[in-house]
N, CA, C, O and CB atoms as a CASP TS submission, in Angstrom:
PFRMAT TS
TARGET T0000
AUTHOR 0000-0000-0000
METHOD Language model
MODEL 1
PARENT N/A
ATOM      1  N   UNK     1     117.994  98.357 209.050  1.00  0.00           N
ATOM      2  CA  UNK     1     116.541  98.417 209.018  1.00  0.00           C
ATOM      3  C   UNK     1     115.982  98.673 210.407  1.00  0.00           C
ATOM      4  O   UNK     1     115.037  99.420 210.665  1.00  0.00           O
ATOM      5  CB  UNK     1     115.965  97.125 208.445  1.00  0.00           C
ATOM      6  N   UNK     2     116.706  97.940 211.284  1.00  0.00           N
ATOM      7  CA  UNK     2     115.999  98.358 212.372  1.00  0.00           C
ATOM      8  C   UNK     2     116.187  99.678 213.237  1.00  0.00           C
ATOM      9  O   UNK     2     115.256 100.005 213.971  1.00  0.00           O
ATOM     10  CB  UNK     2     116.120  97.406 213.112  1.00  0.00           C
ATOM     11  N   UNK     3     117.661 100.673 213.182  1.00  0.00           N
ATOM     12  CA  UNK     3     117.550 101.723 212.859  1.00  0.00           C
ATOM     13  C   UNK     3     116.223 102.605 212.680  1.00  0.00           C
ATOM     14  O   UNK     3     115.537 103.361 213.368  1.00  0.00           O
ATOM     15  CB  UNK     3     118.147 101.605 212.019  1.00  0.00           C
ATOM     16  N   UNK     4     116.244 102.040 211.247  1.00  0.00           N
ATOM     17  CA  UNK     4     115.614 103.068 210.529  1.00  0.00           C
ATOM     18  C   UNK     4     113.590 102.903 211.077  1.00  0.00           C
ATOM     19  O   UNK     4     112.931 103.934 211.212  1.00  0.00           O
ATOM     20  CB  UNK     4     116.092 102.693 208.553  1.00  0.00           C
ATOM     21  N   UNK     5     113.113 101.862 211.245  1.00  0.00           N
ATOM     22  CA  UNK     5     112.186 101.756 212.159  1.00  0.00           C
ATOM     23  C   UNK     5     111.941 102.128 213.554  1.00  0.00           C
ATOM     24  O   UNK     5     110.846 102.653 213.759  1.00  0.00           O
ATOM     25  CB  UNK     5     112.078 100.872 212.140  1.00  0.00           C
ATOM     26  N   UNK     6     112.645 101.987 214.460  1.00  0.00           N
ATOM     27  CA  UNK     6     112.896 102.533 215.880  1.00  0.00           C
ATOM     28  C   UNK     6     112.982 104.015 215.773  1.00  0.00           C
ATOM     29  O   UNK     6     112.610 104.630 216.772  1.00  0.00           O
ATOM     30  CB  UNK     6     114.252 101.955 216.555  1.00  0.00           C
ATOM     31  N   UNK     7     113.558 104.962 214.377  1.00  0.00           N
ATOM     32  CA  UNK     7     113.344 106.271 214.433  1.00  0.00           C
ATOM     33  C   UNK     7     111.846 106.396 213.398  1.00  0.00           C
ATOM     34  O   UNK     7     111.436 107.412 212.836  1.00  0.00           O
ATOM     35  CB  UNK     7     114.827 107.123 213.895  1.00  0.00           C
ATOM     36  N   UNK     8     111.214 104.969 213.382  1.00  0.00           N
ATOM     37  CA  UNK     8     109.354 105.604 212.372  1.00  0.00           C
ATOM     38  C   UNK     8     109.472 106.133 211.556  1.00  0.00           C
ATOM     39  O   UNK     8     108.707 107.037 211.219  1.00  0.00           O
ATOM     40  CB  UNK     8     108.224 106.634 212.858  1.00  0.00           C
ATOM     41  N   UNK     9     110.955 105.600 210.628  1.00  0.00           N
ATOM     42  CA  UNK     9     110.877 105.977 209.028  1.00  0.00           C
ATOM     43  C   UNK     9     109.958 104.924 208.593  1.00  0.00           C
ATOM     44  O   UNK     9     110.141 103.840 209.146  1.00  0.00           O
ATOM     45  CB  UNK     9     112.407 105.923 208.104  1.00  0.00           C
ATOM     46  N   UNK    10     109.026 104.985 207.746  1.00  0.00           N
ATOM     47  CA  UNK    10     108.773 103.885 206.780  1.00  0.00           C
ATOM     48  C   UNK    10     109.297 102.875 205.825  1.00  0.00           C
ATOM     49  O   UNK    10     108.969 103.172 204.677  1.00  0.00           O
ATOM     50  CB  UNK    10     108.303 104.241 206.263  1.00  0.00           C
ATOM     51  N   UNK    11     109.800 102.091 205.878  1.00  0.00           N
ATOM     52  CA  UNK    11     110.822 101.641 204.865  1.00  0.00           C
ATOM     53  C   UNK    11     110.312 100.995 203.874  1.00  0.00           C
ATOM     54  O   UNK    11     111.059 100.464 203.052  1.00  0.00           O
ATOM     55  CB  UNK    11     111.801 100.844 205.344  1.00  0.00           C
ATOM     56  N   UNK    12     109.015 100.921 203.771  1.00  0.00           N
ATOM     57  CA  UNK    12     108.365 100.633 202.433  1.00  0.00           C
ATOM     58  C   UNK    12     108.663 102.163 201.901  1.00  0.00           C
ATOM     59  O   UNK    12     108.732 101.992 200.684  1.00  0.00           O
ATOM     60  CB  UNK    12     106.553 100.075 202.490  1.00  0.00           C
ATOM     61  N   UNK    13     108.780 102.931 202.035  1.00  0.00           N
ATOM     62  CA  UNK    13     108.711 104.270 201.313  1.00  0.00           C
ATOM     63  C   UNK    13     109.907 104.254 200.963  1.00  0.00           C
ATOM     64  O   UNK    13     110.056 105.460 200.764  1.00  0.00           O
ATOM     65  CB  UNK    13     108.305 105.557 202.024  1.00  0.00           C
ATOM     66  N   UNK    14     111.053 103.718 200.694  1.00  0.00           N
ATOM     67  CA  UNK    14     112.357 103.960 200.374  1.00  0.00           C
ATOM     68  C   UNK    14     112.603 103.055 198.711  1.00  0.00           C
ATOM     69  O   UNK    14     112.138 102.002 198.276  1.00  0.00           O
ATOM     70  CB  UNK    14     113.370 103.368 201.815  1.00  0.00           C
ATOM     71  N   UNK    15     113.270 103.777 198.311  1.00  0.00           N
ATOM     72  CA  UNK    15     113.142 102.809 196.939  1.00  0.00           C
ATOM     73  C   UNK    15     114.113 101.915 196.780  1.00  0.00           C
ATOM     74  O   UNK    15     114.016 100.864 196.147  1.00  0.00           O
ATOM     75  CB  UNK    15     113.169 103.530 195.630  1.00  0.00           C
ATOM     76  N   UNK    16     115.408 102.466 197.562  1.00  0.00           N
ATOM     77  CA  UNK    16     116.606 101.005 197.730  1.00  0.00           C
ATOM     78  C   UNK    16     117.066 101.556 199.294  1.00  0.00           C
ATOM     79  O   UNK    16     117.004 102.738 199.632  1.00  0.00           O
ATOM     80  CB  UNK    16     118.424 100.925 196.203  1.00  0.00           C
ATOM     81  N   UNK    17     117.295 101.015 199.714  1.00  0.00           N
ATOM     82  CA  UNK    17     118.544 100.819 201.318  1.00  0.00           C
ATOM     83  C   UNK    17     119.682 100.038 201.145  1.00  0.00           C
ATOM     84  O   UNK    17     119.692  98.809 201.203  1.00  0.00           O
ATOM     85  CB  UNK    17     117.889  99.939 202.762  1.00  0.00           C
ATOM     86  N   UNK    18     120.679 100.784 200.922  1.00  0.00           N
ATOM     87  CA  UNK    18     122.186 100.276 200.885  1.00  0.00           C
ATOM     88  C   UNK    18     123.241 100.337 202.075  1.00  0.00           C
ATOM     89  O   UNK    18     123.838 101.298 202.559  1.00  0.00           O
ATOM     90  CB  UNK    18     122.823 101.021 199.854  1.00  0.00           C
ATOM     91  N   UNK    19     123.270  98.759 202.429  1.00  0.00           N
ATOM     92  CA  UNK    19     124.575  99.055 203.107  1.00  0.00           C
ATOM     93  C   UNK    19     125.845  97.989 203.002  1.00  0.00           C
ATOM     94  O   UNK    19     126.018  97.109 202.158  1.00  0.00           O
ATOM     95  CB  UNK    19     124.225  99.218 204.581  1.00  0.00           C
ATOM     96  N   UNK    20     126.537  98.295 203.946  1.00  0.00           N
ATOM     97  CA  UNK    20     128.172  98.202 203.780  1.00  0.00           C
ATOM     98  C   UNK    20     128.156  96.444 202.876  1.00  0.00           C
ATOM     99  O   UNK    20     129.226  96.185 202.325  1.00  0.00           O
ATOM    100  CB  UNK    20     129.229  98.238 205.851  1.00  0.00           C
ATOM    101  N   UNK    21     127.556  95.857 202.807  1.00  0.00           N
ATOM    102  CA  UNK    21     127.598  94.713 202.406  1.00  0.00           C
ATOM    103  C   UNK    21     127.016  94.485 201.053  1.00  0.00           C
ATOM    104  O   UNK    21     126.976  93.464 200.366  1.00  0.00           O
ATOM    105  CB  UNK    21     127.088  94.018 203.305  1.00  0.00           C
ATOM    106  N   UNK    22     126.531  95.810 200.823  1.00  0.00           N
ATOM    107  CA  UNK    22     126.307  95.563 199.220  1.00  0.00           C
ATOM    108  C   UNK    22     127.084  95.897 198.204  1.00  0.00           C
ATOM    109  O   UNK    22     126.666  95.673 197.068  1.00  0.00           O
ATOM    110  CB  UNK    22     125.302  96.102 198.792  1.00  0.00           C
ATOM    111  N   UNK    23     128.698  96.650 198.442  1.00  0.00           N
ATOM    112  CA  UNK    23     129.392  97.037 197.551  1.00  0.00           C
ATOM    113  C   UNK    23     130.917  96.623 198.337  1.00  0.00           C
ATOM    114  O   UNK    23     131.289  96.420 199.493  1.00  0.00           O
ATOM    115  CB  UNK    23     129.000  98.591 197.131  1.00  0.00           C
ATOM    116  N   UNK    24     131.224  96.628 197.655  1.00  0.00           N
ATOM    117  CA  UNK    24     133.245  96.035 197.633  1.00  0.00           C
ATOM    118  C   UNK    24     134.035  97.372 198.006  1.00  0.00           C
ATOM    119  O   UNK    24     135.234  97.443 198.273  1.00  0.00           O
ATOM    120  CB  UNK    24     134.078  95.426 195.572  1.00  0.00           C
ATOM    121  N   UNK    25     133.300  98.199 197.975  1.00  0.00           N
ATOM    122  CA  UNK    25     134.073  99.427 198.033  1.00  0.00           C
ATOM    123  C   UNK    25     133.650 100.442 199.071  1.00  0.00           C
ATOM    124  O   UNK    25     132.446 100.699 199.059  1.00  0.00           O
ATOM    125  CB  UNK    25     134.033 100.057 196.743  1.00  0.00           C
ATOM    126  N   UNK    26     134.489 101.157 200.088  1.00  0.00           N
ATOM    127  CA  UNK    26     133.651 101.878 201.014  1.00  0.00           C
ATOM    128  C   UNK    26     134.256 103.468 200.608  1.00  0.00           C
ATOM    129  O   UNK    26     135.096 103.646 199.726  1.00  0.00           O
ATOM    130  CB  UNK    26     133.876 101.300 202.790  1.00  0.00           C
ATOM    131  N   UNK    27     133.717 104.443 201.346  1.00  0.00           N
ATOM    132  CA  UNK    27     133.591 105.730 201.260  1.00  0.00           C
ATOM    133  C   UNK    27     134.801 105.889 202.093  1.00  0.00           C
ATOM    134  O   UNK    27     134.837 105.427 203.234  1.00  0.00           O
ATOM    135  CB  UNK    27     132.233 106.374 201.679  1.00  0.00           C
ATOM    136  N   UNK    28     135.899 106.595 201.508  1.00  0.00           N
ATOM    137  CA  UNK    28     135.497 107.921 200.384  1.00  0.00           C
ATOM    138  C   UNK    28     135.609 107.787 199.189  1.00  0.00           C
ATOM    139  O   UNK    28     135.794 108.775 198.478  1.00  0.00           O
ATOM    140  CB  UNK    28     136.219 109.101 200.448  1.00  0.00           C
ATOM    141  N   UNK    29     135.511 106.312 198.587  1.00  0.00           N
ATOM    142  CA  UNK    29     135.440 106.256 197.289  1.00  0.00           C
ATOM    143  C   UNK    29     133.941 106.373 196.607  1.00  0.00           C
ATOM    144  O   UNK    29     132.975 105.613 196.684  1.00  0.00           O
ATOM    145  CB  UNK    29     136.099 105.056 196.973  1.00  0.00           C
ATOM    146  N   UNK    30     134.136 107.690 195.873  1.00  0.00           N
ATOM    147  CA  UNK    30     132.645 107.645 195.118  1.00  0.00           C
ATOM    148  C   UNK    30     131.890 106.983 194.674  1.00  0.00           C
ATOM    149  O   UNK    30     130.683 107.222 194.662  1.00  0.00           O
ATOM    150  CB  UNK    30     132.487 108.029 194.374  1.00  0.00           C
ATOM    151  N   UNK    31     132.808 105.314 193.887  1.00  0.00           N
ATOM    152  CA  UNK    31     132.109 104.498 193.585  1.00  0.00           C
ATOM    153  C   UNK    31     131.038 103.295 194.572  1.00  0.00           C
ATOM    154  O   UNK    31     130.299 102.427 194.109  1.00  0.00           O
ATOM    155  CB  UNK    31     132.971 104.094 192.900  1.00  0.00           C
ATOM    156  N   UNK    32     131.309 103.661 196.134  1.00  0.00           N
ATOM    157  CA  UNK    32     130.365 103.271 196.789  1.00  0.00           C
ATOM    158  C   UNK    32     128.856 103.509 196.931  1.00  0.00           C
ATOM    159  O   UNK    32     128.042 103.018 197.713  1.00  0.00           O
ATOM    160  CB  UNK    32     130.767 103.419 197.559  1.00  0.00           C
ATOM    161  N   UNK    33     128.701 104.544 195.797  1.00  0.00           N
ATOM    162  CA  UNK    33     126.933 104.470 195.273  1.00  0.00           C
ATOM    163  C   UNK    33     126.579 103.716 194.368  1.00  0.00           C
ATOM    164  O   UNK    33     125.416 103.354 194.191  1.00  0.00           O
ATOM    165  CB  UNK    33     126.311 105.660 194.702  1.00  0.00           C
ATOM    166  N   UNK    34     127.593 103.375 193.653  1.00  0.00           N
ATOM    167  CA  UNK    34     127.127 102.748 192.263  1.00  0.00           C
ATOM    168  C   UNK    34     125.809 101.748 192.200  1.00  0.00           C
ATOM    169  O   UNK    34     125.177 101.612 191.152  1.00  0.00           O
ATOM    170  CB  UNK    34     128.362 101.881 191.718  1.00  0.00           C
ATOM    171  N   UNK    35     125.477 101.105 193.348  1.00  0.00           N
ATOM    172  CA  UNK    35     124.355  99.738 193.586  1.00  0.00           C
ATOM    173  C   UNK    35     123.626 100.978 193.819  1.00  0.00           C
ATOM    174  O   UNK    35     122.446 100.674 193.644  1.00  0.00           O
ATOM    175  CB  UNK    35     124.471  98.240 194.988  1.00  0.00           C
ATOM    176  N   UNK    36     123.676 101.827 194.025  1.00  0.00           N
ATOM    177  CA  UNK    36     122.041 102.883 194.572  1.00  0.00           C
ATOM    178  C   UNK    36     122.150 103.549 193.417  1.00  0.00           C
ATOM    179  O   UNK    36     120.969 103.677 193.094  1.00  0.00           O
ATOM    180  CB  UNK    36     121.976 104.189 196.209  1.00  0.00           C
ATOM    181  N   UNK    37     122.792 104.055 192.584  1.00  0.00           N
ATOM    182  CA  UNK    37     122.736 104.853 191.514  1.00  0.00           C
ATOM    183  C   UNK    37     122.251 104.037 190.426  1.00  0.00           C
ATOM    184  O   UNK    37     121.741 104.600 189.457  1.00  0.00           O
ATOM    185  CB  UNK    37     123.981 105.481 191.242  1.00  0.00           C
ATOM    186  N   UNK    38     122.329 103.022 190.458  1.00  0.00           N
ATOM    187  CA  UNK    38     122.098 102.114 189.663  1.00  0.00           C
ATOM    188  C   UNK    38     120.761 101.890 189.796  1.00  0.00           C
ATOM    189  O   UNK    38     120.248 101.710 188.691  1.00  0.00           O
ATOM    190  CB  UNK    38     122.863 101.082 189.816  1.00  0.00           C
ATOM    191  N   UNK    39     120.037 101.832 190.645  1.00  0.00           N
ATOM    192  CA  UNK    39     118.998 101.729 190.996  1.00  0.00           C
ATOM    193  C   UNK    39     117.538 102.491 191.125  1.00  0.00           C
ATOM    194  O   UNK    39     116.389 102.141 190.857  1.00  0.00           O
ATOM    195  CB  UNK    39     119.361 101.477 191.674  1.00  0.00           C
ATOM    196  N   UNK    40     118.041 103.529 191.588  1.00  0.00           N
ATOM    197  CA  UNK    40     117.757 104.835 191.495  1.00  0.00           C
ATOM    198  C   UNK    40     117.395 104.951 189.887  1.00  0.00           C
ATOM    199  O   UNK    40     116.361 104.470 189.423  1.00  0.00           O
ATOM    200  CB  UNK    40     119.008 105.761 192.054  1.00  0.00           C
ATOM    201  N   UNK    41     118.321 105.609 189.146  1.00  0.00           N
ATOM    202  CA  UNK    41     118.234 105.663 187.747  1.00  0.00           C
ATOM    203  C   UNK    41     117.334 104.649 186.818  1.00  0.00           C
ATOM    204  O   UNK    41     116.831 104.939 185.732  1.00  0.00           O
ATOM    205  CB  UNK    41     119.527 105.555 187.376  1.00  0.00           C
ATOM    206  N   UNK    42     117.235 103.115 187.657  1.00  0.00           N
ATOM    207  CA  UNK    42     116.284 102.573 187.234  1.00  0.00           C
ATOM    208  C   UNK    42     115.059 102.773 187.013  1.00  0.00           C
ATOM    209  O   UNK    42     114.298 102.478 186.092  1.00  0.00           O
ATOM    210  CB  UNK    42     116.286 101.978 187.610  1.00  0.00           C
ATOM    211  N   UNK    43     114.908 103.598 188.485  1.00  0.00           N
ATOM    212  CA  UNK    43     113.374 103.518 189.143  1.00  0.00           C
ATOM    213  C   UNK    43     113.348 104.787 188.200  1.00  0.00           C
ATOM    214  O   UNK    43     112.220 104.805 187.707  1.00  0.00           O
ATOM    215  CB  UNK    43     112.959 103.640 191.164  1.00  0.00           C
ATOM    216  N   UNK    44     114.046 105.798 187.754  1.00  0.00           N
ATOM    217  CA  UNK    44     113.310 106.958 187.146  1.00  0.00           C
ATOM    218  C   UNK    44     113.999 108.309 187.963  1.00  0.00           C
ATOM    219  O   UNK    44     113.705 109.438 187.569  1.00  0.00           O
ATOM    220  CB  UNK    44     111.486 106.780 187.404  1.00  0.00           C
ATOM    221  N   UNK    45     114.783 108.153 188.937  1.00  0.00           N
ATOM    222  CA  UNK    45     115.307 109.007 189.532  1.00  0.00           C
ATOM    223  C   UNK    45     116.946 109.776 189.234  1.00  0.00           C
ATOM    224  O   UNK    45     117.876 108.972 189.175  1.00  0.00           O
ATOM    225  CB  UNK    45     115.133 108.417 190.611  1.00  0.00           C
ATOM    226  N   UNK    46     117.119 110.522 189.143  1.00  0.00           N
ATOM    227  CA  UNK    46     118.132 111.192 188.369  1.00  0.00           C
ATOM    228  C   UNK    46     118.958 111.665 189.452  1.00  0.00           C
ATOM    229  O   UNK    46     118.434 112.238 190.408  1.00  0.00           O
ATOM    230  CB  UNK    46     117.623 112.329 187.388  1.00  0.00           C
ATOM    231  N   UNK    47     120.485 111.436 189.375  1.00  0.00           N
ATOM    232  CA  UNK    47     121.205 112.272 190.356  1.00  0.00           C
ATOM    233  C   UNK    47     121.108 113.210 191.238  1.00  0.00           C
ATOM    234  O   UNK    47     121.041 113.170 192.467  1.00  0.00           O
ATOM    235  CB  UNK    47     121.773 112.665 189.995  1.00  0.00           C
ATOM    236  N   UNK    48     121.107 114.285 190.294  1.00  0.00           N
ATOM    237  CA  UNK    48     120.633 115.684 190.626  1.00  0.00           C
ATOM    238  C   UNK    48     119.137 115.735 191.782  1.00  0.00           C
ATOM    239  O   UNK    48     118.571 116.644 192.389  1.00  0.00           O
ATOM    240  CB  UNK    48     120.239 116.422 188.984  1.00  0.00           C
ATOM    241  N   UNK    49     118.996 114.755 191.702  1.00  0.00           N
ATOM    242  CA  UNK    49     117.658 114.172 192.684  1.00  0.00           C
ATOM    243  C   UNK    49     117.616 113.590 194.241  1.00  0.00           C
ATOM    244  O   UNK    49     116.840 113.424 195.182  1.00  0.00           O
ATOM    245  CB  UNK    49     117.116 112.965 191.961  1.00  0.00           C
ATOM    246  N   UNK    50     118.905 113.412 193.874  1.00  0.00           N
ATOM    247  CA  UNK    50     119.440 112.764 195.262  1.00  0.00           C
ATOM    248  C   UNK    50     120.186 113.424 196.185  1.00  0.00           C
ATOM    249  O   UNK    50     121.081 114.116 195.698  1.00  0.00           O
ATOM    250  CB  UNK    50     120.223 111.724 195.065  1.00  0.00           C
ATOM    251  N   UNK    51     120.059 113.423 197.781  1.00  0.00           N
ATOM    252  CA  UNK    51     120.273 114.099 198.718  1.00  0.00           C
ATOM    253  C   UNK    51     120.832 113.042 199.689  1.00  0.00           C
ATOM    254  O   UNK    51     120.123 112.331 200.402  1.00  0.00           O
ATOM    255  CB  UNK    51     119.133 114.872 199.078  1.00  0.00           C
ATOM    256  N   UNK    52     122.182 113.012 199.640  1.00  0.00           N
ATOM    257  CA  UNK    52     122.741 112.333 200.812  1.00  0.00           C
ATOM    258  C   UNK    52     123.573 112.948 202.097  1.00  0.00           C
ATOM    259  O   UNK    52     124.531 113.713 201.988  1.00  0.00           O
ATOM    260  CB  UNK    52     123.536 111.466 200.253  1.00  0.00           C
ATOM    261  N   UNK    53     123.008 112.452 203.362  1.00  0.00           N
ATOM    262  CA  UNK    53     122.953 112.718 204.354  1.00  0.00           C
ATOM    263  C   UNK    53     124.014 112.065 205.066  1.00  0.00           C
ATOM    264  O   UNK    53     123.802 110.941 205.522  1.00  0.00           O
ATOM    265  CB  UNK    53     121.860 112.585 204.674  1.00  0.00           C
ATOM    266  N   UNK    54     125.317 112.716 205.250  1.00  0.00           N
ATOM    267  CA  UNK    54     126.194 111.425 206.645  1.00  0.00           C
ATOM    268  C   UNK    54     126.937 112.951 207.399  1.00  0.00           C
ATOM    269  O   UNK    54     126.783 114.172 207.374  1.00  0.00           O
ATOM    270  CB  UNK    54     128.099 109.648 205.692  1.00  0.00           C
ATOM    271  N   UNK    55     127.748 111.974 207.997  1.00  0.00           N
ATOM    272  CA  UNK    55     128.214 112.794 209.417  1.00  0.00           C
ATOM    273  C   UNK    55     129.615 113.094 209.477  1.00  0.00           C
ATOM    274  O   UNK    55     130.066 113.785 210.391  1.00  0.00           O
ATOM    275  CB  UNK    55     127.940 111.955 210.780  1.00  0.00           C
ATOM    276  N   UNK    56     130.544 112.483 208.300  1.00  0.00           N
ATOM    277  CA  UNK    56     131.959 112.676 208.723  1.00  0.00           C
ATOM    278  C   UNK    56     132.460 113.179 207.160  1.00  0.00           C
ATOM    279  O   UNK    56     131.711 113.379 206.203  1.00  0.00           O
ATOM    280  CB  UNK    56     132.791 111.101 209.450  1.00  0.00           C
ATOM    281  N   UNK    57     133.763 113.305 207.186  1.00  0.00           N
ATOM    282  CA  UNK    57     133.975 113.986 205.871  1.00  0.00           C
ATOM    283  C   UNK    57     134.228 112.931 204.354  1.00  0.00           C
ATOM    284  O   UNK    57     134.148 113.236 203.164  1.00  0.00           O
ATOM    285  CB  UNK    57     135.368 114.949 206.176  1.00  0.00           C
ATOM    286  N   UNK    58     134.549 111.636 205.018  1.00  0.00           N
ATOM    287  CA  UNK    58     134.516 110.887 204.037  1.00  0.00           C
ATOM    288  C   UNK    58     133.090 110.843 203.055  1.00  0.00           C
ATOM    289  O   UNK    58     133.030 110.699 201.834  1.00  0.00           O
ATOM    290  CB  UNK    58     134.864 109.689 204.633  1.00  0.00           C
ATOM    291  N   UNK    59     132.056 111.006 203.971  1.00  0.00           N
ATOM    292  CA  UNK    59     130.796 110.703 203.543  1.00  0.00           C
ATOM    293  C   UNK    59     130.309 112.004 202.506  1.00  0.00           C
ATOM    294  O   UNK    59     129.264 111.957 201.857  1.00  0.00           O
ATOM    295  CB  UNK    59     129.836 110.468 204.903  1.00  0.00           C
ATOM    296  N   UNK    60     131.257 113.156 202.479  1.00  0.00           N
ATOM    297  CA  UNK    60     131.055 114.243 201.685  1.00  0.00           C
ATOM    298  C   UNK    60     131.516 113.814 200.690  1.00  0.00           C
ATOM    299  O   UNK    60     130.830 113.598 199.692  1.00  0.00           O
ATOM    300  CB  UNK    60     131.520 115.422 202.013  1.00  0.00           C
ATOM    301  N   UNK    61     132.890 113.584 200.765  1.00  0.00           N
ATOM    302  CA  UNK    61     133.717 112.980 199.978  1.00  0.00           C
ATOM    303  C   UNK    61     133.625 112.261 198.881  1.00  0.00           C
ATOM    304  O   UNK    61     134.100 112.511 197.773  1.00  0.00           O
ATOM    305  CB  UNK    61     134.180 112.455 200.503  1.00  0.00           C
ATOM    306  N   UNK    62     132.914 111.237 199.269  1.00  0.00           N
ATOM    307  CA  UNK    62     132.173 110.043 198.583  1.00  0.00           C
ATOM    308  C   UNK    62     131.169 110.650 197.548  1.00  0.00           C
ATOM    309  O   UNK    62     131.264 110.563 196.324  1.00  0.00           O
ATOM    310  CB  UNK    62     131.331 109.083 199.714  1.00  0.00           C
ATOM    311  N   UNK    63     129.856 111.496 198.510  1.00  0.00           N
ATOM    312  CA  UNK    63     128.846 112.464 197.820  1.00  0.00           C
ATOM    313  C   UNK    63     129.540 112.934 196.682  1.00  0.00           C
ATOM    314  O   UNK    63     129.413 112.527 195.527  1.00  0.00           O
ATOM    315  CB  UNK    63     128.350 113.709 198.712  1.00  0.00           C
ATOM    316  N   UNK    64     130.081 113.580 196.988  1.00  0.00           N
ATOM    317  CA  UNK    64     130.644 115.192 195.718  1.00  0.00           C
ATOM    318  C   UNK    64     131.385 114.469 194.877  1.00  0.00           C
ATOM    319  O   UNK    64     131.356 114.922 193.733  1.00  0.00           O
ATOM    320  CB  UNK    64     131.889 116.770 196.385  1.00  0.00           C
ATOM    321  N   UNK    65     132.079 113.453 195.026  1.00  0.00           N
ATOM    322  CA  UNK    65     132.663 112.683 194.090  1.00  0.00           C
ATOM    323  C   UNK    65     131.939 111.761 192.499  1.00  0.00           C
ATOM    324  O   UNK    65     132.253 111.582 191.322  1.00  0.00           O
ATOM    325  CB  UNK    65     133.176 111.808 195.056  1.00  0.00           C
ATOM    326  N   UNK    66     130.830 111.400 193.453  1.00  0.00           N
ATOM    327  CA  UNK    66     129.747 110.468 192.744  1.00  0.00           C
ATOM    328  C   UNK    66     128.467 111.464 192.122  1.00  0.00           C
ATOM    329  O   UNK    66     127.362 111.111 191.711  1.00  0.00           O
ATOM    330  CB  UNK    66     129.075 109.264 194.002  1.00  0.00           C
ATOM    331  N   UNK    67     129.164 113.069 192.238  1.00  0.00           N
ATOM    332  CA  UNK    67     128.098 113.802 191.881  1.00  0.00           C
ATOM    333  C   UNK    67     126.750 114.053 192.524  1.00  0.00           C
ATOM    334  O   UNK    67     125.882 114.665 191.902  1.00  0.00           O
ATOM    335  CB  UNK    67     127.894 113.403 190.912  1.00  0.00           C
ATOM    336  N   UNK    68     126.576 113.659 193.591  1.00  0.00           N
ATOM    337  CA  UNK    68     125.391 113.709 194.244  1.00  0.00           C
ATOM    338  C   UNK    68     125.510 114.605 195.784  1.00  0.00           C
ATOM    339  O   UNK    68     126.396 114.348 196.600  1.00  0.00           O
ATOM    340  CB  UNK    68     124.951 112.144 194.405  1.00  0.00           C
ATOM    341  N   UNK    69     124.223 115.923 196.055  1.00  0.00           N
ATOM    342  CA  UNK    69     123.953 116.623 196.840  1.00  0.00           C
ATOM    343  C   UNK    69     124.669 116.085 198.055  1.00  0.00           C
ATOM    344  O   UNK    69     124.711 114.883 198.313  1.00  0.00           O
ATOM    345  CB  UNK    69     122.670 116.791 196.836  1.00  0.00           C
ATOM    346  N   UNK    70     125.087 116.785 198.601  1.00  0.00           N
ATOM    347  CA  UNK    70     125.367 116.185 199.999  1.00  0.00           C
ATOM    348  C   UNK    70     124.791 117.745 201.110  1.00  0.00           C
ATOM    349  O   UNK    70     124.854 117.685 202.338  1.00  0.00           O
ATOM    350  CB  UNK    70     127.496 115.651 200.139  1.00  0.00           C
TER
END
């Protein structure tokens, strides 16, 4: 969170923020979205909707696995 403030994202504007401590499982296993996909899909938001952003290849990995944009 604090990250994400110090670069003047809004984080009321985010509909979930997931990290390493919310899932048992890390990347490059796809199933490390599942708590955001889960969530997501709650709120009304559909895969195909989602755009994830990282820096190394696991984090593609993970993406394309779990079906989601990278």
């Amino acid at each position: 969170l604090y990250d994400l403030e110090t670069a003047g994202l809004p984080i009321q504007k985010f509909t979930f923020i997931q990290a390493a401590e919310d899932t048992t499982v890390h990347k490059p296993d796809p199933k490390v979205f599942i708590p955001t996909l889960t969530v997501l899909k709650e709120s009304g938001i559909e895969t195909d909707n989602i755009l994830y952003v990282g820096d190394i290849v696991s984090d593609y990995l993970a993406a394309s696995g779990a079906g989601v944009h990278f």
